[in-house]
Steps between C-alpha positions, in 0.01 A plus 500: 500500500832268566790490265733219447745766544568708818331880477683739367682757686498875472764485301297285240247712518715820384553306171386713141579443221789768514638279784573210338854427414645231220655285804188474698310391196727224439490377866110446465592229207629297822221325689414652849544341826277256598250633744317312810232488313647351267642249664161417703353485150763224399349268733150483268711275258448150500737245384393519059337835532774716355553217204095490475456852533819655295375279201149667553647842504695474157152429378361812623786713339476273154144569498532889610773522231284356254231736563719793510631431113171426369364847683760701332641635134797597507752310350752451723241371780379262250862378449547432871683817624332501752474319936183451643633440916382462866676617805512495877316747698865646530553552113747193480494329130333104606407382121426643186446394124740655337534550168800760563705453832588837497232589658482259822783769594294806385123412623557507877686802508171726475325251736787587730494849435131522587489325845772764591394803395103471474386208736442719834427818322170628514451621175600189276512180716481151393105361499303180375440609113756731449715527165839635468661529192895661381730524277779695666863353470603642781252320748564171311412530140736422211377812302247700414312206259506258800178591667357268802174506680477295836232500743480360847325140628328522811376232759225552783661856446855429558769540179595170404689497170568773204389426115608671203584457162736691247557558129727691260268811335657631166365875553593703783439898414878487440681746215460219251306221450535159649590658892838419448633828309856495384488896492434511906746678743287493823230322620273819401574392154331124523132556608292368759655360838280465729638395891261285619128652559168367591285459166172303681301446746260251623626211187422841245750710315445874560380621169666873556866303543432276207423832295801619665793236381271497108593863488892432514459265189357719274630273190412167627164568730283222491795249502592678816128475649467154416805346639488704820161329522654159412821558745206583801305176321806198591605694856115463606435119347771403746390721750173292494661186498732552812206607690303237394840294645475665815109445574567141431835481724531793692689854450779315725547198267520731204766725693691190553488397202604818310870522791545106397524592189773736542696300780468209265673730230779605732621233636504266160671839337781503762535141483573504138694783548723330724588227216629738307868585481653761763686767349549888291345458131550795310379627136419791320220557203456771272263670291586790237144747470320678713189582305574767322834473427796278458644460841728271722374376811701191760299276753721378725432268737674284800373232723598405817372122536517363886265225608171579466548870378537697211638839535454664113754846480462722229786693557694668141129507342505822243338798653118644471458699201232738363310223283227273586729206567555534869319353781473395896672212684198277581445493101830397440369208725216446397682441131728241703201336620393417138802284466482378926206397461451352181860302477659435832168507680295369241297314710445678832195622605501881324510676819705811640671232770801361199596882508590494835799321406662773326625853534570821295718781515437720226690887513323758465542734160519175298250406217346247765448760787407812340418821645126502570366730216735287260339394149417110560232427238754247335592379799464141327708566224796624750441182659606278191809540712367327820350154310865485337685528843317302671533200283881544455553557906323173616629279216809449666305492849319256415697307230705285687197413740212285495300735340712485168176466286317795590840732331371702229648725244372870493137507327472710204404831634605729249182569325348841425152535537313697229207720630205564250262774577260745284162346408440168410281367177182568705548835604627458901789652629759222595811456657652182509858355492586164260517276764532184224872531451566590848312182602727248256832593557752278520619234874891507609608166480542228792754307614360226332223611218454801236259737556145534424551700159154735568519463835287773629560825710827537668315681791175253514638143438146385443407798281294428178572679144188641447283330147588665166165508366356637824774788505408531150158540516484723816793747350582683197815301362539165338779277588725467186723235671490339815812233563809365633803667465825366347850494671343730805532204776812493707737185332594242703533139599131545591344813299306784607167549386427645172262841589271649192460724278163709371451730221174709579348786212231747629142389319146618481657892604686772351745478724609338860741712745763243628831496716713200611722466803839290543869500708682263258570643142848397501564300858294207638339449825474142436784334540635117522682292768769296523645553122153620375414773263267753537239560296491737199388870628220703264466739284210753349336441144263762353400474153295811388270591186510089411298363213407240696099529504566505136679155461273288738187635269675384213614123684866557427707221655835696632349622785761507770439217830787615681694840603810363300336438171303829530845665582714339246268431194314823485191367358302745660539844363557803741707701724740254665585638845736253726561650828484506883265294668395767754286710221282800702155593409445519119208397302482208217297560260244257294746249334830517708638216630641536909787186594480424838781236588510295779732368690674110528658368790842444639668194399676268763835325469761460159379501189764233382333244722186542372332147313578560129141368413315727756705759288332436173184413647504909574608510132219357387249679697662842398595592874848536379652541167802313294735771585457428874535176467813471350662828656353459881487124528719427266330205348534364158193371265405413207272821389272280298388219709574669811708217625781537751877415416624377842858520386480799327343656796761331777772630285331873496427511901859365570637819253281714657614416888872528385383876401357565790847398715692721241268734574564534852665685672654560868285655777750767526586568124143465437397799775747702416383588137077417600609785743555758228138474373254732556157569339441859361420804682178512367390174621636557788285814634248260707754250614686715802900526554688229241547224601357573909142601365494746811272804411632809342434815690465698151218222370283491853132557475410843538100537658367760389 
């Protein structure tokens, strides 16, 4: 059997699990050397084969994808969290349909992992037919609900290429429902994580290790069954259709094709690269929970910019803590490549060779390279931080460059996800997290547009909200309200999409155990540019003992349509509890009504040069309200027929700048007395020495 790659040395074949360190993981995101064999297989490409044959591929992953949704139930792989994705024989990302980019980081890692550790021994190997399947973060994963099954594609006996495909599960075994548990303090607390194992043989899945992974998901187990199946389902439809590529062309030409793909990658990454502007950007983002508890954390980040590389420092970050929102460097990465690849390299071919232009250095004992029995289930929501700097560090790169159109405000990325669990209308233990609001939150504005106001998924740009009636009709809750928000995009000359909002009130059962998750109660994540506001952060609404049942039987008309009105008006009777967004496992019984608010986008540039009329058109379509109008961008109408008074409103903008100069203040009279601030103790127990962020000795993680 011949690898693209050369064979591994002893020291490759020491590797365990145990072995693996947080520095070698994030080396494998690079793409290997090119071999000789490689480069022999090149030479099987004839002039309109890769255009021919890379369009042909896409095909195979679209269709793969396709079949991988339709196999499975869960609602977050029906929403498009999820990458179906072929590699080299090496384990080097070529293509992939991605409906997250997170994971053309994540997917190769195990792939990786595998040819090391398992390829020349004895008792594992790598055959025709096999199926290997994780979910371990350390070994590439996200967390625990990421699980991945890839399988090998074989030629005349010779490894040729890697398939697999990957979704989100919401059940993992952990301490609460949903696999992301806001009560966890070490990975022993967040339920299944598997490194990667062998689950098949000969194209069939071991029944003993299907039993096996069922068992950790005691409240979800036939979602669990099912979308193992379907996960096994896309990685082997595109394992058929790259063999049936290499019978008709050869196991070379499809080797070929699969290091094109990547060289192509490279070298139009660095050559875009190099059009950006040289220099040290620096910013900082911040987030104020933890899970559990009210907490402040910093993201800092610089980056050195020279030619056609990207060195990313995260240097003054806020230390690891005892909570679930820590994780490993290559995640922090694979978070930057949602923004990489979907912005600056929006259309490159989706393959590990545009990472090659950039670098990390991540400490270690920070919140993005954690200890390795560190809580990391909400690894995601820790990584709010990571899609907000990496917006606000390549604006300016790329700002005054050709490239000005593809600068984006910060998506909104500040919704909580609830998690439902219990037994559904029919009887069957679920486990599922609302994946609708999630999927409709609000775009950061461009340089030269709004954003999309329910744009989708800030981690899968082409994520789907899932239908209302489905969710409806496969869960026990109806959907009160389902909407835009008001005021929650970022202001600006161009405004950030709106986000949503969703009432939903357990139905059909007695009762429906719950929790929701968030890191912005009081703070935002996602923030504007140039002038730009950030969007509006969230809040928790639980109304208990309601009458509502009651008033829909009897047709009454006040029933609330959004969070305000059923805040502010009351017409609802009940216990009226406003609180944190990050609520742990409780139950809701028949009747309550859950909020789940979503969040809007960043807004780009000044709000005083934004069109007057574009301004009430926002009006008028309730995406902003009078008060904003007149107090934010300061225009001036007539409230009844909605028409703008030009003078009026020149007059009000020209007041308003004159406040803003006597507002001002000197650099050094201004620093002297923002210098004297400092947040409370109490928010400050996560955050590390004030202002440095180093870790306190007294707060380390003790093991136990």
């Amino acid at each position: 059997m011949q690898l693209a790659a050369p064979s591994p040395t002893p020291e490759h074949l020491k590797v365990t699990p145990l072995d693996v360190t947080p520095s070698e993981v994030i080396r494998w995101t690079k793409p290997e050397p090119i071999s000789a064999l490689e480069e022999q297989c090149l030479g099987e490409l004839k002039p309109g084969d890769y255009e021919i044959y890379d369009e042909k591929l896409a095909n195979f992953l679209d269709e793969a994808r396709e079949i991988f949704i339709r196999s499975g139930v869960s609602g977050m792989l029906r929403s498009g969290d999820l990458i179906v994705s072929v590699y080299t024989a090496n384990g080097d990302l070529a293509s992939a349909s991605a409906g997250t980019y997170l994971h053309c980081v994540t997917a190769m890692l195990p792939i990786k992992f595998v040819l090391q550790a398992y390829l020349q021994d004895a008792t594992v190997g790598i055959r025709e037919g096999d199926i290997f399947y994780a979910n371990e973060a350390r070994y590439g994963g996200i967390h625990n609900p990421d699980q991945m099954a890839f399988m090998p594609v074989f030629h005349e006996g010779e490894l040729i290429a890697w398939t697999a495909a990957l979704a989100h599960q919401p059940e993992t075994g952990a301490v609460e429902p949903g696999g992301m548990p806001l009560s966890a303090r070490s990975r022993d607390d967040e339920g299944m994580k598997l490194t990667p194992i062998k689950i098949g043989e000969d194209y069939r899945i071991r029944k003993d290790l299907l039993d096996m992974i069922v068992n950790f998901i005691g409240r979800a187990p036939r979602m669990q069954a099912i979308d193992t199946r379907a996960r096994v389902t896309g990685a082997d439809r595109l394992r058929r259709r790259m063999q049936q590529l290499a019978a008709e062309r050869g196991g070379a030409f499809v080797r070929g094709l699969l290091r094109q793909l990547i060289i192509k990658a490279e070298t139009a990454a660095r050559q875009r690269v190099a059009k950006w502007n040289d220099g040290i950007y620096r910013t900082h983002v911040f987030c104020d929970t933890i899970g559990r508890e009210i907490a402040l954390m910093r993201a800092s980040i610089t980056a050195i910019k020279k030619g056609d590389h990207v060195t990313f420092d995260l240097t003054g970050t806020s230390p690891e803590n005892d909570s679930s929102y820590n994780c490993f460097p290559h995640v922090l990465a694979a978070h930057a490549a949602i923004i990489i690849y979907g912005y600056a390299f929006h259309d490159l071919p989706v393959s590990n060779g545009a990472l090659a232009a950039f670098d990390w250095k991540v400490p270690e004992g920070t919140v993005f390279n954690a200890s390795p029995n560190a809580a990391i289930s909400n690894a995601p929501l820790l990584n709010s931080l990571t899609l907000a700097l990496i917006p606000k560090i390549m604006a300016p790169m790329l700002f005054d460059s050709a490239y000005r159109e593809l600068v984006g405000a910060c998506n909104g990325n500040t919704s909580g996800p609830v998690v439902i669990a219990g037994k559904n209308q029919y009887g069957i233990p679920v486990a599922e997290v609302d994946a609708a609001p999630m999927n409709s939150e609000g775009q950061g504005a461009r340089s030269d547009l709004d954003g999309v106001d329910a744009y989708g998924f800030p981690w899968a740009h082409a994520g789907r909200a899932p239908d209302v009636e489905d969710s409806e009709t496969e869960y026990q809750f109806l959907r009160l309200f389902y909407r835009l928000r008001r005021d929650n995009g970022g202001f600006g000359l161009f405004r950030g999409g709106a986000g949503s909002e969703v009432a939903l009130a357990p139905r059909h059962v007695p009762s429906m155990p719950w929790n929701q998750r968030s890191r912005n109660a009081k703070i935002t994540c996602a923030l504007g540019l140039f002038g730009g506001y950030p969007s509006s952060a969230s809040f928790g609404i639980h109304v208990r003992g309601t009458d509502l049942w009651e008033k829909m039987a009897r047709g009454d008309g006040d029933i609330p349509d959004n969070s305000v009105a059923l805040a502010t008006e009351r017409t609802i009777s009940g216990e009226y509890l406003f609180e944190h967004p990050s609520r742990s496992k409780r139950t809701g019984m028949n009747g309550d009504i859950i909020v789940h608010l979503a969040g809007g986008g960043g807004g780009f540039g000044d709000v005083l040069k934004r069109d007057p009329n574009r301004v009430i058109d926002d009006l008028k379509s309730g995406l902003i309200s009078g008060w904003t109008a007149n107090n934010v961008y300061q225009i001036r109408y007539d409230p009844q027929s909605l028409e703008v008074d030009e003078e009026a409103t020149r007059t009000a903008r020209s007041d308003e700048r004159q406040k803003r100069l006597e507002r001002g203040k000197p650099w050094q009279d201004f620093i002297g007395d923002w210098g004297r601030f400092k947040p409370p103790e109490q928010a400050l127990a996560y955050f590390g020495s004030w202002p440095e962020g180093t870790p306190d000795a007294d707060k380390t993680r003790q093991w136990s």
